[in-house]
C-alpha atoms as one frame of an Amber mdcrd trajectory, in Angstrom:
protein
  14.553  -2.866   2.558  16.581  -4.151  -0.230  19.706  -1.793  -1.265  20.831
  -1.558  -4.909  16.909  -1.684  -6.085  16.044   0.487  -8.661  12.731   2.469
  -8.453   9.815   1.301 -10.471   8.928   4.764 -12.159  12.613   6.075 -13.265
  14.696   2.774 -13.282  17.058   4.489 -11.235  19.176   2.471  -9.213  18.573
   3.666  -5.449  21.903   2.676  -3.533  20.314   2.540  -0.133  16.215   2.913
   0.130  16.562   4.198   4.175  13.394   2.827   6.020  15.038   3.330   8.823
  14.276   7.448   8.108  10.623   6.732   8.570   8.906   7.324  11.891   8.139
   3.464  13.167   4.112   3.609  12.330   5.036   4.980   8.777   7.392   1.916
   8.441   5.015  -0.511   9.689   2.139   0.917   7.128   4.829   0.665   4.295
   5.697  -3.162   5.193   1.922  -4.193   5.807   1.173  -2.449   2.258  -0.713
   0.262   3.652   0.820   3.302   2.105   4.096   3.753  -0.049   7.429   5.334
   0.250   9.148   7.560  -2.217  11.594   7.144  -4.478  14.681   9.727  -3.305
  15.557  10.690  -6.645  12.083  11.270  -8.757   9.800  11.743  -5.693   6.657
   9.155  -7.015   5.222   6.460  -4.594   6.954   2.828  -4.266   5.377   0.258
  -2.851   6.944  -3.037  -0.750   5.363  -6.268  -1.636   6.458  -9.235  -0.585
  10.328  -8.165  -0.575   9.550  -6.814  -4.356   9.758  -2.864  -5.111   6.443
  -2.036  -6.919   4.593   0.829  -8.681   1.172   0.897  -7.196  -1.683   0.793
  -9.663  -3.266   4.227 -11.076  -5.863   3.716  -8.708  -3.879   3.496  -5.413
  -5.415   5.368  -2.436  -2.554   4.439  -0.347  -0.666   7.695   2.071   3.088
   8.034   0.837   5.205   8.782   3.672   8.333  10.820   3.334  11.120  10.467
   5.585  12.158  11.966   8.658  15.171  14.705   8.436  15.444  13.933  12.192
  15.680  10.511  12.157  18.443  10.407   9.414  20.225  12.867  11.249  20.377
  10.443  14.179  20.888   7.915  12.474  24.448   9.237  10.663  26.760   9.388
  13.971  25.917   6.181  14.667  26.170   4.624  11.170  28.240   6.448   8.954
  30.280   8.592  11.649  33.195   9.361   9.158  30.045  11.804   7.648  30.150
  13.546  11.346  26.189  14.974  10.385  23.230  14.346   7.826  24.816  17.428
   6.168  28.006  16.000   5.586  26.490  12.491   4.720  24.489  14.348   2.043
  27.557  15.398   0.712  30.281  13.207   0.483  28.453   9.511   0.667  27.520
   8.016  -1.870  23.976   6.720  -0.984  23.475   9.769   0.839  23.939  12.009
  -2.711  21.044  10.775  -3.568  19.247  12.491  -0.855  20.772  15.716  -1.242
  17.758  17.085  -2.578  15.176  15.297  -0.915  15.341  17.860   2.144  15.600
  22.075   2.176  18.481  22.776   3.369  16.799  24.627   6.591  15.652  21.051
   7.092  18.687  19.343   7.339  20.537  22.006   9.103  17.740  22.169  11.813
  17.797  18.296  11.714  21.554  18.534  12.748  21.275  21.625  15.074  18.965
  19.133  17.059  20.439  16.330  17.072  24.143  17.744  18.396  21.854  19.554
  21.242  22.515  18.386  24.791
């Protein structure tokens, strides 16, 4: 997924898109063109086509997938460890401020509580 892409819908530029927070078969669906991601910051569906962010068409039946609280929680210790948990990546990065509301806050702190269990 291309970073520094700006959603379709609000022209907002998204610093880091995260496709790596969807379960595999969501990503795979979102690549093939079989269903659309959302856009972090206003929530509507995006669609990848051929490398291109795109607004579907009124008409779209295609699933949007949201992404996994879980996975980016993983995912921070191993990428951005200076963030130490999806809480703190939330917080203080960047790319990651414009996730801070995409989760509850139960979410993410169960999302961490699971993660740091042995």
């Amino acid at each position: 997924m291309p970073p520094n892409e700006p959603c379709p819908h609000c022209g907002e530029l998204v610093l880091d898109w995260h496709n790596e927070w969807y379960e595999a078969v969501q990503r795979r669906a979102i690549y093939s063109g079989q269903a659309a991601m959302d856009c972090p910051l206003c929530r509507r569906a995006v669609l990848f086509e051929s490398r291109d962010l795109a607004a579907p068409p009124a008409n779209a039946q295609a699933p949007v997938h949201q992404r996994s609280a879980v996975l980016a929680a993983r995912w921070v210790p191993i990428r951005e460890q200076a963030c130490g948990n999806l809480t703190g990546y939330l917080a203080s990065h960047p790319a990651g401020q414009q996730y801070g509301g995409y989760w509850p806050p139960t979410e993410v702190q169960q999302a961490d509580q699971q993660v740091t269990k042995p």
